[in-house]
C-alpha positions in Angstrom: 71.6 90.9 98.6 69.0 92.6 96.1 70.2 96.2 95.2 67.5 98.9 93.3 68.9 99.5 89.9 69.1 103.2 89.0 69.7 104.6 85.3 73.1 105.4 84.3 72.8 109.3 83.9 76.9 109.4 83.9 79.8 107.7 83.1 81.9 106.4 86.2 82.5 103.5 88.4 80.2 105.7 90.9 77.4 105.8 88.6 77.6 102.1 87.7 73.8 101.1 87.6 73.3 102.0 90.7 76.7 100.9 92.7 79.1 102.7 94.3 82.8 103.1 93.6 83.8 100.1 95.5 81.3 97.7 94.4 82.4 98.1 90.5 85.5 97.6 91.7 84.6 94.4 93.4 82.2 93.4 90.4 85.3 93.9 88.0 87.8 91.9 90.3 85.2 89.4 90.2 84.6 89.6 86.2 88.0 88.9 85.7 89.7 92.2 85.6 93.5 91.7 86.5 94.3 95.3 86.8 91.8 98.0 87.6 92.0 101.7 86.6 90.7 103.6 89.8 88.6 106.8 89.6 87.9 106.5 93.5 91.9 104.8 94.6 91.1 104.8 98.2 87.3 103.6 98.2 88.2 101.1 95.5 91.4 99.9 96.5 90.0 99.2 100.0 86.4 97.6 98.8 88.5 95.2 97.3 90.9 94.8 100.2 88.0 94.0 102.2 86.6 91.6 99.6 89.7 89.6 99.3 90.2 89.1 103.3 86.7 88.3 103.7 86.2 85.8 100.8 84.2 87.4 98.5 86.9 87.3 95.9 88.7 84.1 96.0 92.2 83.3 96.9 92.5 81.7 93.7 91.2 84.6 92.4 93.7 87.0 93.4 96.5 84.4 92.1 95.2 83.8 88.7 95.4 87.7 88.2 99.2 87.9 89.8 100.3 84.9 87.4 98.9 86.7 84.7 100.4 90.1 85.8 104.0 88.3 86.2 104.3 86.2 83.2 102.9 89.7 80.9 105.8 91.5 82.9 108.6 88.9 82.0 107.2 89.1 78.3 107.8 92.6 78.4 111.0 92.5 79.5 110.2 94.0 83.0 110.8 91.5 85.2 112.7 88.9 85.6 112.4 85.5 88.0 114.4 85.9 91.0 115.7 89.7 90.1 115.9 91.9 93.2 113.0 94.5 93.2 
């Protein structure tokens, strides 16, 4: 779907060339962004909700980012396979 591109006047996930709050946060998901700093949670956290039950982003997708997120945690020292959470 073709979207009008409007100037950035601010800085923001809201003012991102002309999307909204939840379509950066899509965009980013999709751009390889494991974990996603949220200026809109609720709009953001659901666009991508949405996104990931309908397809858009991937399963595989949402796996790579988890494997990423588990194996920087267990070289932190934060978690551990198998520890009760």
């Amino acid at each position: 779907m073709a979207r009008e591109k409007k100037p950035v006047t601010k800085l923001g996930a809201k003012h991102l060339i002309g999307y909204g709050a939840g379509d950066a946060a899509v965009l980013a998901v999709l751009a390889g962004n494991d974990l996603l700093c949220s200026t809109e949670y609720k709009t953001q956290y659901q666009a991508v909700l949405d996104a990931a039950q309908s397809g858009r982003i991937p399963q595989e997708r949402i796996n790579e980012s988890v494997m990423r997120i588990l194996r920087w945690k267990m070289d932190m020292g934060i978690w551990k396979i198998g520890a009760a959470q």
